[in-house]
DRENPA-3360 file (N, C-alpha, C; in nm, 2 decimals, always signed):
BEGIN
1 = XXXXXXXX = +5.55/+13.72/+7.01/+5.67/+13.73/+6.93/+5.80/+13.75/+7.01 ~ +5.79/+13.72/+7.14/+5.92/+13.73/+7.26/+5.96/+13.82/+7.26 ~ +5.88/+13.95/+7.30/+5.93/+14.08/+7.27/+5.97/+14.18/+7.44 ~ +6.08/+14.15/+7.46/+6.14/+14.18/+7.60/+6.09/+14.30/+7.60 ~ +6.04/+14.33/+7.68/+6.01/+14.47/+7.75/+6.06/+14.52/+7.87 ~ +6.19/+14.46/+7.88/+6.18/+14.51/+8.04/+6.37/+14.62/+8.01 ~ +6.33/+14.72/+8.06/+6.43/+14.83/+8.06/+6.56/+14.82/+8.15 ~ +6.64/+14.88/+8.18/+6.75/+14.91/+8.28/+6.74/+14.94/+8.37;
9 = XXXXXXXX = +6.59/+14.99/+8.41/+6.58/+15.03/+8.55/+6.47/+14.92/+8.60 ~ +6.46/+14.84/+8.51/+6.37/+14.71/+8.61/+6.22/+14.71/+8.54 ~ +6.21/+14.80/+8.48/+6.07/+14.81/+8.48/+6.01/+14.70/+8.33 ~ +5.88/+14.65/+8.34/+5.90/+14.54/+8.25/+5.73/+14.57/+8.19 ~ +5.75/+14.55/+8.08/+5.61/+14.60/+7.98/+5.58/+14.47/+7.84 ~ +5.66/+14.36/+7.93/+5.63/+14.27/+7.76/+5.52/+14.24/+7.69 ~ +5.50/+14.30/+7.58/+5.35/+14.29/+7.49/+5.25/+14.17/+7.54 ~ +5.33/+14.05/+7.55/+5.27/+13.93/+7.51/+5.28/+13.83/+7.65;
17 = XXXXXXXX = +5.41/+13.85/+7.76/+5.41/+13.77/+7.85/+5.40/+13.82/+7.99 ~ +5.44/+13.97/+8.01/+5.45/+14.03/+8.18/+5.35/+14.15/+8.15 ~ +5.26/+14.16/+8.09/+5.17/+14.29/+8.12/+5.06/+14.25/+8.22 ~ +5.09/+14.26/+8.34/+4.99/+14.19/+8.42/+4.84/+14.30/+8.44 ~ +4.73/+14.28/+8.48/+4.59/+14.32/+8.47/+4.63/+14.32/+8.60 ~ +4.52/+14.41/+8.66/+4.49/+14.48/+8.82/+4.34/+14.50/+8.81 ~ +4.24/+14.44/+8.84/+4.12/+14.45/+8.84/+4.08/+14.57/+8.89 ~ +4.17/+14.69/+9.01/+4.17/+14.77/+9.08/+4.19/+14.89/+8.96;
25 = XXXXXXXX = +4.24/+14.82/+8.89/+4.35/+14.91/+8.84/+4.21/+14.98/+8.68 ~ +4.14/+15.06/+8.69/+3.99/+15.09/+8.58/+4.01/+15.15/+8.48 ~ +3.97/+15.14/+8.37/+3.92/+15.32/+8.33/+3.78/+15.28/+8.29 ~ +3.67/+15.33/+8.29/+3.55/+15.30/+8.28/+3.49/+15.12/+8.29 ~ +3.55/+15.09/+8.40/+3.53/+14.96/+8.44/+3.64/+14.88/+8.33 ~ +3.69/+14.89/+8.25/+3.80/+14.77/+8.20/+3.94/+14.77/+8.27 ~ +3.94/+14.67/+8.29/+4.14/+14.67/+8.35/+4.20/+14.72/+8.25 ~ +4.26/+14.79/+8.31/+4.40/+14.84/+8.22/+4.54/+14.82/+8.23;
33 = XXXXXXXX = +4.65/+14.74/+8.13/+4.78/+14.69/+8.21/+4.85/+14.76/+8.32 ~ +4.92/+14.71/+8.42/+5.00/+14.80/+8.51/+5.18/+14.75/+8.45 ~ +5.27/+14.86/+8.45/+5.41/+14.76/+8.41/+5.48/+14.70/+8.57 ~ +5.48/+14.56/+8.54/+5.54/+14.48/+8.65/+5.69/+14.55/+8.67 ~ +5.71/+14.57/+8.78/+5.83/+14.57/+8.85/+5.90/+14.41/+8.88 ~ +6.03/+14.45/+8.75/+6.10/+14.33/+8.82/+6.26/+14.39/+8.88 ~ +6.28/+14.23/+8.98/+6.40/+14.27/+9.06/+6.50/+14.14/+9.02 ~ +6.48/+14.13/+8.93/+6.59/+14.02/+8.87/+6.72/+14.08/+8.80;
41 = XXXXXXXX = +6.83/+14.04/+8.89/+6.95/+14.14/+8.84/+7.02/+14.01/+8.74 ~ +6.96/+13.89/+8.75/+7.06/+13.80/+8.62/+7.08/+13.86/+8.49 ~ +6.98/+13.91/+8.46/+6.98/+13.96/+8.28/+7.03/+14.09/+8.25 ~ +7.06/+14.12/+8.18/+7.13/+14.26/+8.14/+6.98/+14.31/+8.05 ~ +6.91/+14.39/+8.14/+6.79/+14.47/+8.06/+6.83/+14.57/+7.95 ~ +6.73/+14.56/+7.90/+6.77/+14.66/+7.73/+6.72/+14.81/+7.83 ~ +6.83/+14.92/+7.77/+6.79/+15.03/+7.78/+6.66/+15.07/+7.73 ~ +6.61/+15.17/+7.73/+6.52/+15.22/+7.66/+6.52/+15.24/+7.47;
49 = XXXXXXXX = +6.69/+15.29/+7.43/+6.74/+15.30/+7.35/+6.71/+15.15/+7.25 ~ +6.76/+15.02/+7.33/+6.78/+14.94/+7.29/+6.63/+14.88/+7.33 ~ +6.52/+14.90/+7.36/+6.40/+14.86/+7.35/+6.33/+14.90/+7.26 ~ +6.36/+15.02/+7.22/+6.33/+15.05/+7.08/+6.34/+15.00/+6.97 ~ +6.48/+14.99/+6.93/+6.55/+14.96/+6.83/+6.48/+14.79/+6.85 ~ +6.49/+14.74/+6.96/+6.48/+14.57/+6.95/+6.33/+14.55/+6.84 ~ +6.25/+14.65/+6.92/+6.14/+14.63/+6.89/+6.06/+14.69/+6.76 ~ +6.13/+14.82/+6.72/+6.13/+14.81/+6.62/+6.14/+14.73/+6.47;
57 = XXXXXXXX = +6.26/+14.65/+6.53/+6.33/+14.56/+6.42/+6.20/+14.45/+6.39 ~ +6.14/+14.40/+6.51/+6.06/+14.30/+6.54/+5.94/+14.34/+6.47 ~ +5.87/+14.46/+6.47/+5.78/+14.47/+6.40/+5.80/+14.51/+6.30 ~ +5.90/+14.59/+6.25/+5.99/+14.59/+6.11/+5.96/+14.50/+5.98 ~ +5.99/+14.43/+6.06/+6.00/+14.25/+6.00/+5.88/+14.23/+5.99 ~ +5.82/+14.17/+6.07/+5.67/+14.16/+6.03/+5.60/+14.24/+5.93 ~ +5.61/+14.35/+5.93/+5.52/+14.39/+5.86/+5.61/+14.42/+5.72 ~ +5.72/+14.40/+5.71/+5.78/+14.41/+5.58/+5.75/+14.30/+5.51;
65 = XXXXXXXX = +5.77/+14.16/+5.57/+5.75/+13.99/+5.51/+5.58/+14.02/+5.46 ~ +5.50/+14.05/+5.57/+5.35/+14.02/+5.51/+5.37/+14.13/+5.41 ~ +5.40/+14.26/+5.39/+5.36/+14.33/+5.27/+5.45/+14.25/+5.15 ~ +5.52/+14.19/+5.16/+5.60/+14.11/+5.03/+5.55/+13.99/+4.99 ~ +5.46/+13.92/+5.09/+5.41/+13.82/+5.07/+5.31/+13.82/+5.02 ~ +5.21/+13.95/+5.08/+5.08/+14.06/+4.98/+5.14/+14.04/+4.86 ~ +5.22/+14.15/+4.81/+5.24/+14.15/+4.69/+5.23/+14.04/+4.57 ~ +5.34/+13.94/+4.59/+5.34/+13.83/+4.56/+5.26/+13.76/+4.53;
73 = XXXXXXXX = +5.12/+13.74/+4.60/+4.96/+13.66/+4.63/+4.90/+13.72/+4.52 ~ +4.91/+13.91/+4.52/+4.83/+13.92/+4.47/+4.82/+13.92/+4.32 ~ +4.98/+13.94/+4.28/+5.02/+13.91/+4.15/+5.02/+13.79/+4.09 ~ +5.10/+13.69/+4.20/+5.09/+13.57/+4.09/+5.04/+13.43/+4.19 ~ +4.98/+13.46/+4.32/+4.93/+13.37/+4.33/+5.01/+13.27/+4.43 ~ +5.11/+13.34/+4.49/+5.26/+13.28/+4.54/+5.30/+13.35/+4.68 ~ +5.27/+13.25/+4.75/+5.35/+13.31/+4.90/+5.51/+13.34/+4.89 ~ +5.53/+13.42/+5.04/+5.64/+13.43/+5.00/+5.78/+13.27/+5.03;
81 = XXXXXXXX = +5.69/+13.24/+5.10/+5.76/+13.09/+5.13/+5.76/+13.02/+5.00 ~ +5.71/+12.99/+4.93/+5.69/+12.91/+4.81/+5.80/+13.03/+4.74 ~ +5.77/+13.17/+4.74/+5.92/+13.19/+4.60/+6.02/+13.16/+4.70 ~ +6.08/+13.16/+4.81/+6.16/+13.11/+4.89/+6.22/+12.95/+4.80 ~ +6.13/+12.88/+4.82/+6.16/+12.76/+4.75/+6.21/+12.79/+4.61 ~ +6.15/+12.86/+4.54/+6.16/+12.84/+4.43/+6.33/+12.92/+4.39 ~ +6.33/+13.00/+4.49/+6.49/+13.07/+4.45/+6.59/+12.96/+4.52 ~ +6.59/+12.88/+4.62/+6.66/+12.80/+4.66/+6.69/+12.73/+4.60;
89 = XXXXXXXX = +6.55/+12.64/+4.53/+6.61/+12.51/+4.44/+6.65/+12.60/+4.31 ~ +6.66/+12.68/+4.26/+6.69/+12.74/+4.14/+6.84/+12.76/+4.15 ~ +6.93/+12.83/+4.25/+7.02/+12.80/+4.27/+7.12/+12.69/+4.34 ~ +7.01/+12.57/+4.35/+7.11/+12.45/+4.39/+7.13/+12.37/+4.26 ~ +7.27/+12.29/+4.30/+7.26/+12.18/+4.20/+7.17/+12.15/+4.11 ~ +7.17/+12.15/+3.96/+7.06/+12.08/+3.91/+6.89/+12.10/+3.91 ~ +6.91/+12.24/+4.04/+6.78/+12.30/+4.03/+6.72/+12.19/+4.10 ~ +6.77/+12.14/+4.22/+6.73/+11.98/+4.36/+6.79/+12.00/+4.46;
97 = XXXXXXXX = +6.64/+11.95/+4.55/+6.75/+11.93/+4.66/+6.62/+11.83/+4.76 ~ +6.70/+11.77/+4.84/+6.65/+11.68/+4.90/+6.55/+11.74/+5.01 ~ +6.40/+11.66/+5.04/+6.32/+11.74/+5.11/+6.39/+11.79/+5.22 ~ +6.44/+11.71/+5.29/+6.53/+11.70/+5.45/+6.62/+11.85/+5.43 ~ +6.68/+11.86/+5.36/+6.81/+11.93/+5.36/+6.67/+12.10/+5.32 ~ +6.59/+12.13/+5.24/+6.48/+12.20/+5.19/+6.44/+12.24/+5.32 ~ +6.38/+12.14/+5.44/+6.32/+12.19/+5.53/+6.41/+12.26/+5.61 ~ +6.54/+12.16/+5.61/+6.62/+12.28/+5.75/+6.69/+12.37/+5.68;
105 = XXXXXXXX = +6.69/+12.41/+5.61/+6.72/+12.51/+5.50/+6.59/+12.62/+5.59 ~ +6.50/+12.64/+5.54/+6.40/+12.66/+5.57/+6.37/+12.73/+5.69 ~ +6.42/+12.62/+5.81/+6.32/+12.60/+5.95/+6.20/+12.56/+5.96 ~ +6.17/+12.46/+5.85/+6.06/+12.41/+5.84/+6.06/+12.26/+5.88 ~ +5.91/+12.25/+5.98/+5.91/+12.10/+6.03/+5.91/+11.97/+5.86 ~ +5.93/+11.88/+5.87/+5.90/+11.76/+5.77/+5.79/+11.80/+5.73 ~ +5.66/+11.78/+5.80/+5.52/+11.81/+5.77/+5.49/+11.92/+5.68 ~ +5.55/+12.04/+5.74/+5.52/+12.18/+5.65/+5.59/+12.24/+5.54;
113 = XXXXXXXX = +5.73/+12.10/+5.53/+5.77/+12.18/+5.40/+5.70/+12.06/+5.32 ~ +5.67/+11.94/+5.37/+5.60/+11.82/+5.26/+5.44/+11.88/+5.22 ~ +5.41/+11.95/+5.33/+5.24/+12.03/+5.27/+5.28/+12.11/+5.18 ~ +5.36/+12.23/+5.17/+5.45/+12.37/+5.08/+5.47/+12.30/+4.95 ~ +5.55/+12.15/+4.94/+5.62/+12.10/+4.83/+5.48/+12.04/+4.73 ~ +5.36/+11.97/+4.84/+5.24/+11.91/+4.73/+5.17/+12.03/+4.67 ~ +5.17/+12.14/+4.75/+5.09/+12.25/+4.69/+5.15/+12.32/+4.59 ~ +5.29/+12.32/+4.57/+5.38/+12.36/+4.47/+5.35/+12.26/+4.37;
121 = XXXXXXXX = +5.36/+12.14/+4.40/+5.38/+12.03/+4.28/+5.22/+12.01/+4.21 ~ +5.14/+12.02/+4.24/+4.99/+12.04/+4.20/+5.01/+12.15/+4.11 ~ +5.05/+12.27/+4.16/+5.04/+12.36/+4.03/+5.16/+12.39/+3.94 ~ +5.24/+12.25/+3.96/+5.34/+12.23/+3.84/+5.46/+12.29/+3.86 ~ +5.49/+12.36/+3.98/+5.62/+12.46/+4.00/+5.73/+12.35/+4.01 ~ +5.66/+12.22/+4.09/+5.81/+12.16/+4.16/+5.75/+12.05/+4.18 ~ +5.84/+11.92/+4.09/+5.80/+11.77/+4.14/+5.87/+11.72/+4.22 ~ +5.83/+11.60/+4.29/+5.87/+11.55/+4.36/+6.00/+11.39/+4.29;
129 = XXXXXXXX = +6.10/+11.35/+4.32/+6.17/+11.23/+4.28/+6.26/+11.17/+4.38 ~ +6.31/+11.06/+4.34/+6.38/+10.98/+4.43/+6.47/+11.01/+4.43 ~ +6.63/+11.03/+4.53/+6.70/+11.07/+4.50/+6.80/+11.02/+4.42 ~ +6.86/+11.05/+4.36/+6.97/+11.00/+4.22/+7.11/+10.96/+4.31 ~ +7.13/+10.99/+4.48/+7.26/+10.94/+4.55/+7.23/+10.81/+4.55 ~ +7.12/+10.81/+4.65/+7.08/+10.63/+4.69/+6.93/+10.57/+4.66 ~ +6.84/+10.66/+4.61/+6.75/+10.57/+4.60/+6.60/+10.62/+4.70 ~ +6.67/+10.66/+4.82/+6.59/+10.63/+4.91/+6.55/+10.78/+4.97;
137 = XXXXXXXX = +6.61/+10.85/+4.94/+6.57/+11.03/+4.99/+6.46/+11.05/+4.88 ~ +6.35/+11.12/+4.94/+6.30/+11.25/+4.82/+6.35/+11.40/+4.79 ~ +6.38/+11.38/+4.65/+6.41/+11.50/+4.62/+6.27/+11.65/+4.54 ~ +6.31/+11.73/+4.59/+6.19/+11.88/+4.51/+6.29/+11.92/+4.40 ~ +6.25/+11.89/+4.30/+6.27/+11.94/+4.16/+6.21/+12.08/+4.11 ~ +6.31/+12.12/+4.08/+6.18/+12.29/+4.00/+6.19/+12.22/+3.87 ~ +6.07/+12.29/+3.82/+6.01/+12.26/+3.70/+6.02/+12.35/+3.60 ~ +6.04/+12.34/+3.50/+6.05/+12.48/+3.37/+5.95/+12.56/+3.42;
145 = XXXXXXXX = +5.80/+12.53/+3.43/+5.71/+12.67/+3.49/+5.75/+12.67/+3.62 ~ +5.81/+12.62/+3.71/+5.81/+12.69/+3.83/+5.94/+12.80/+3.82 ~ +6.03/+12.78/+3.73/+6.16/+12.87/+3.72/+6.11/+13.00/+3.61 ~ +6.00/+12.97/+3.54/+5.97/+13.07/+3.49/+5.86/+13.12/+3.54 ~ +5.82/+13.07/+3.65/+5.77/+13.18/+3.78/+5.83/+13.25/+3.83 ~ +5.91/+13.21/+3.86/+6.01/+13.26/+3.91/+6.13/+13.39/+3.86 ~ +6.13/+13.38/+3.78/+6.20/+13.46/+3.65/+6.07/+13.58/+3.65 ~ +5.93/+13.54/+3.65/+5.81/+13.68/+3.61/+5.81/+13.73/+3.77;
153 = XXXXXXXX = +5.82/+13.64/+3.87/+5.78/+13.73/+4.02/+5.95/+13.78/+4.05 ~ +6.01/+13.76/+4.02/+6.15/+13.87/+4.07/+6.13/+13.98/+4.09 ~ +6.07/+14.02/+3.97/+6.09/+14.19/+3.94/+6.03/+14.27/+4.07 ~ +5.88/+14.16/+4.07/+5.78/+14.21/+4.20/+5.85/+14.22/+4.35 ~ +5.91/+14.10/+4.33/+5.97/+14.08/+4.49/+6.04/+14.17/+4.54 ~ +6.18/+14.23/+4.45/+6.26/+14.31/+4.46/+6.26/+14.45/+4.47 ~ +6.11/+14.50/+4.37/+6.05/+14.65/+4.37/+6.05/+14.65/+4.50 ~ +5.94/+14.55/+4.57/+5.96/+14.57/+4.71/+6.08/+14.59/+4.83;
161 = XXXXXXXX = +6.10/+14.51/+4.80/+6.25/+14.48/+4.88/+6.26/+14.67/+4.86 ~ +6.31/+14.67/+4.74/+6.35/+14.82/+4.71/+6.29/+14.93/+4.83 ~ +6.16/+14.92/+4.80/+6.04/+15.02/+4.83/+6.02/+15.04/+4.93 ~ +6.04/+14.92/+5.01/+5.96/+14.93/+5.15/+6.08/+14.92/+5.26 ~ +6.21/+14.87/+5.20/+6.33/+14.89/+5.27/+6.46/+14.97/+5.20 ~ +6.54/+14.92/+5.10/+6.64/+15.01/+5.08/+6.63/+15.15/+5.05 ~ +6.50/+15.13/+5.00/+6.52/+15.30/+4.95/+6.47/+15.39/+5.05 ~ +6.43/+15.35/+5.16/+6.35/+15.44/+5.26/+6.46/+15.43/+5.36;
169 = XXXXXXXX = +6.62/+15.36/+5.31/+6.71/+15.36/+5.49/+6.80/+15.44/+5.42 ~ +6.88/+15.51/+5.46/+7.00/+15.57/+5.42/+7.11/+15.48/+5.38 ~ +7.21/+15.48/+5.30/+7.29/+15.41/+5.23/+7.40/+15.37/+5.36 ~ +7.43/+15.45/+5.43/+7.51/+15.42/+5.54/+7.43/+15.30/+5.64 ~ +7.29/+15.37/+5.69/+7.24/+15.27/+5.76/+7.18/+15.16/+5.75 ~ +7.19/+15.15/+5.62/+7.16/+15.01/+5.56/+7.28/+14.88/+5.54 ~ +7.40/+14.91/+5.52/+7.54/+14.92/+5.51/+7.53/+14.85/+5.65 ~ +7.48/+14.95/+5.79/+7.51/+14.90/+5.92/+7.40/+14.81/+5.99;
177 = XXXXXXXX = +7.31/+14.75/+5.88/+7.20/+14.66/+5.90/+7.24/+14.58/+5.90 ~ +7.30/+14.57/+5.72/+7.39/+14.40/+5.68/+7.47/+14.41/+5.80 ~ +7.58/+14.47/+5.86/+7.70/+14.42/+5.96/+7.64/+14.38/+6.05 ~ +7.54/+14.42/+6.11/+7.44/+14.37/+6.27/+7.39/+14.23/+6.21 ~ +7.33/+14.24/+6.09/+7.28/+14.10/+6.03/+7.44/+13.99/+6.01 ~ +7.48/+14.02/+5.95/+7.61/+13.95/+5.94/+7.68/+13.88/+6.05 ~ +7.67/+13.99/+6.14/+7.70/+13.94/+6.29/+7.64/+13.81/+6.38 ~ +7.53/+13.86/+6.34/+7.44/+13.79/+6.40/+7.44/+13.59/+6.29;
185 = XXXXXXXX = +7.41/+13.64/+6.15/+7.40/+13.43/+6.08/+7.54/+13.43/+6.11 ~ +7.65/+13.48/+6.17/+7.82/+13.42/+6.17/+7.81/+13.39/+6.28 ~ +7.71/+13.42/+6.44/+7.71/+13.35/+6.54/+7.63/+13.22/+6.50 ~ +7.53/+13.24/+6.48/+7.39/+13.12/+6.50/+7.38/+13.06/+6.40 ~ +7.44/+13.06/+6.32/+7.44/+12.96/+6.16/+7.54/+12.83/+6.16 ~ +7.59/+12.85/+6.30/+7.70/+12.76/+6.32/+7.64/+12.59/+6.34 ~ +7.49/+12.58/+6.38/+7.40/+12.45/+6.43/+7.34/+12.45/+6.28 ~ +7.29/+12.58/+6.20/+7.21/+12.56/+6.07/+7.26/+12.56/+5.95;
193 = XXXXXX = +7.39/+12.56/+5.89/+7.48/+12.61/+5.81/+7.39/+12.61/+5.67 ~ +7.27/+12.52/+5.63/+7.16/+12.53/+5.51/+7.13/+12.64/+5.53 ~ +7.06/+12.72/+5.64/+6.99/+12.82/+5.60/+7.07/+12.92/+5.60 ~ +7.18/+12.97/+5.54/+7.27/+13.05/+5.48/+7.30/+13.09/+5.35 ~ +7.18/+13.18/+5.31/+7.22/+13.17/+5.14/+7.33/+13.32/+5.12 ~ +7.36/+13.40/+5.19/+7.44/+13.48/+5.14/+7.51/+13.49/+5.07;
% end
C-alpha cells in the first residue's frame, strides 16, 4: 500500500518494499527484518510524528472501507463500490451517466466498471442504453429498484460512517480532517475533476 517508512534520521522500515531479511540476522532459525539504513538526502523523510500519522491514515482507511463494505454485503447484498454507483448516478442528470465519464469518476479501468455495471444490471439496479447526445456512448441508468436500494442501504451506510468515524473523532479534529482532505482533492483533482463529489 506504498507505505514510506523511512524517518528523519535515515532509518527506513517500509512494510512492503525496504524491509530487507539477513539470514544472519535469527530468532530460532527464522530471519527476522533488519531496518535498512538509507543515505539518500533527495527526499524530505517523515519524522517519526509524521510516520505515524501517515500510517495511521493508511490503515485508517482500510479498515474503515472494508468494515462499510461488510456492513453493506451483509445487509443487502451490495459492495461498497456498487452503492458508490448507485449514489453517483442518483445524483447526476436524469439519474445517467455515460460509462467513460462513471469509470473516471471512479478510477476505475473500462473493464472494471463494465464488470460492476453487468453485475448491477443483472440484478436490476442499473441498465445499460445508448447515449441520447450521439448515439454512440453507453450510458448506466439507475433503475427505480436500484434508487430504492439505495434509499433502504443509506441509513446502513451512514450509521457507519457515524460509528466507526465521526463519532469516535472530536468535533474539532474532524473539522481538521476535512481541511487536510480538502487540501489535498484542490491539489490532485486538478487531472480528475469527475471524481469530485463534494
Amino acid at each position: 500500500m506504498g507505505v514510506h517508512a523511512v524517518t528523519e534520521d535515515g532509518v527506513a522500515g517500509d512494510l512492503h518494499a525496504t524491509i530487507v531479511r539477513h539470514a544472519a540476522d535469527t530468532v530460532s532459525g527464522v530471519p527476522r527484518p533488519r531496518l535498512l539504513t538509507v543515505t539518500d538526502t533527495r527526499a524530505r523523510w517523515l519524522d517519526q510524528d509524521q510516520q505515524h500519522t501517515w500510517r495511521a491514515y493508511l490503515v485508517g482507511q482500510t479498515l474503515l472501507m472494508d468494515r462499510l463494505d461488510d456492513e453493506l454485503r451483509e445487509a443487502f447484498g451490495i459492495g461498497l463500490n456498487e452503492y458508490e454507483v448507485l449514489v453517483r448516478l442518483s445524483e447526476a442528470d436524469q439519474h445517467a451517466l455515460r460509462m467513460s465519464t462513471l469509470a473516471d469518476a471512479m478510477r476505475f479501468s473500462r473493464s472494471r466498471i463494465t464488470h460492476t455495471i453487468s453485475r448491477m444490471e443483472a440484478a436490476g439496479w442499473v441498465e445499460r442504453c445508448k447515449s441520447g447526445d450521439d448515439g454512440r456512448g453507453i450510458v448506466a441508468q439507475l433503475t427505480d429498484q436500484g434508487y430504492a436500494l439505495l434509499v433502504e442501504a443509506a441509513p446502513t451506510h451512514v450509521t457507519g460512517v457515524r460509528e466507526h468515524l465521526v463519532d469516535i473523532a472530536d468535533a474539532d479534529d474532524f473539522a481538521a480532517m476535512g481541511r487536510v482532505m480538502d487540501a489535498v482533492v484542490d491539489k490532485l483533482s486538478a487531472a480528475h475533476p469527475e471524481v469530485d463529489i463534494r
